[in-house]
C-alpha positions in Angstrom: 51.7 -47.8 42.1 48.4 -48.6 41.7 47.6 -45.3 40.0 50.0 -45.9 36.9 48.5 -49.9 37.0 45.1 -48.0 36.4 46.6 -45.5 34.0 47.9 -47.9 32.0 44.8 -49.8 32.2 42.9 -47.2 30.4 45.1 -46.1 27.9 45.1 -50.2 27.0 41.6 -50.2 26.5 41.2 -47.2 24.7 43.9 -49.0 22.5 41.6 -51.6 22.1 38.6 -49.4 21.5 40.5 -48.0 18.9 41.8 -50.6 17.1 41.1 -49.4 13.7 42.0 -46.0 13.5 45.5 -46.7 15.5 45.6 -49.6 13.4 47.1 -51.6 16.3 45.8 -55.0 17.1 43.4 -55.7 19.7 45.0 -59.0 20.8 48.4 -57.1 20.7 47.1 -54.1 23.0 45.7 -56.7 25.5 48.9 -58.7 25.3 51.0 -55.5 26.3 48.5 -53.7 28.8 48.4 -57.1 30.6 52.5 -57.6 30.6 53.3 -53.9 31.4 50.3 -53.7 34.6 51.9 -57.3 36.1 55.9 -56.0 35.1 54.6 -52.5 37.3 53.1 -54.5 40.3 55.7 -56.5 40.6 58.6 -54.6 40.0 57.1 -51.7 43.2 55.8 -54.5 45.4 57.9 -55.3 48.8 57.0 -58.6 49.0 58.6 -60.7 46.2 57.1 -63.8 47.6 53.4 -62.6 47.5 53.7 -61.1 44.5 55.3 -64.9 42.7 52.1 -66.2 44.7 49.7 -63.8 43.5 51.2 -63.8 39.8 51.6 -67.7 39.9 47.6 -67.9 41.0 46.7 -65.7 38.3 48.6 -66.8 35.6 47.6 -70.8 36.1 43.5 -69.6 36.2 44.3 -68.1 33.0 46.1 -70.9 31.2 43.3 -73.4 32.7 40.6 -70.9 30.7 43.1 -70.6 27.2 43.3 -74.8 27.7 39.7 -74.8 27.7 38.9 -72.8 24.6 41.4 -74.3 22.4 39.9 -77.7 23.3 36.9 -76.6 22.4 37.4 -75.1 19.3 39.3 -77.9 18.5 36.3 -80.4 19.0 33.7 -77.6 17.0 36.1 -77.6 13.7 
């Protein structure tokens, strides 16, 4: 599992190193490395409880950072 999570990993960030000659966008290849790694650890872990945990933990530290920015550019503009 966490062989094809680091795979995937690196063929999303040469995605995003490439941006222009794939013409692919960046936001886009982040969006999909991000869903596809989470979909793969949760879909081979045993623990379905952890994984909610972890995943719930995760995704709530994110959404408290993506609050903050858009606060803040909202106050800049």
């Amino acid at each position: 599992m966490t062989a094809i999570i680091v795979i995937v990993f690196i063929l999303g960030y040469f995605a995003i190193a490439f941006e222009h000659p794939l013409r692919i966008n960046k936001a886009a290849s982040a969006l999909l490395t991000g869903v596809i790694c989470w979909s793969i650890y949760a879909l081979s872990g045993s623990d379905k409880e952890f994984v909610s945990e972890n995943l719930s933990h995760h995704l709530s530290d994110i959404a408290g950072i993506i609050f903050f920015l858009l606060g803040a550019m909202s106050l800049l503009s």
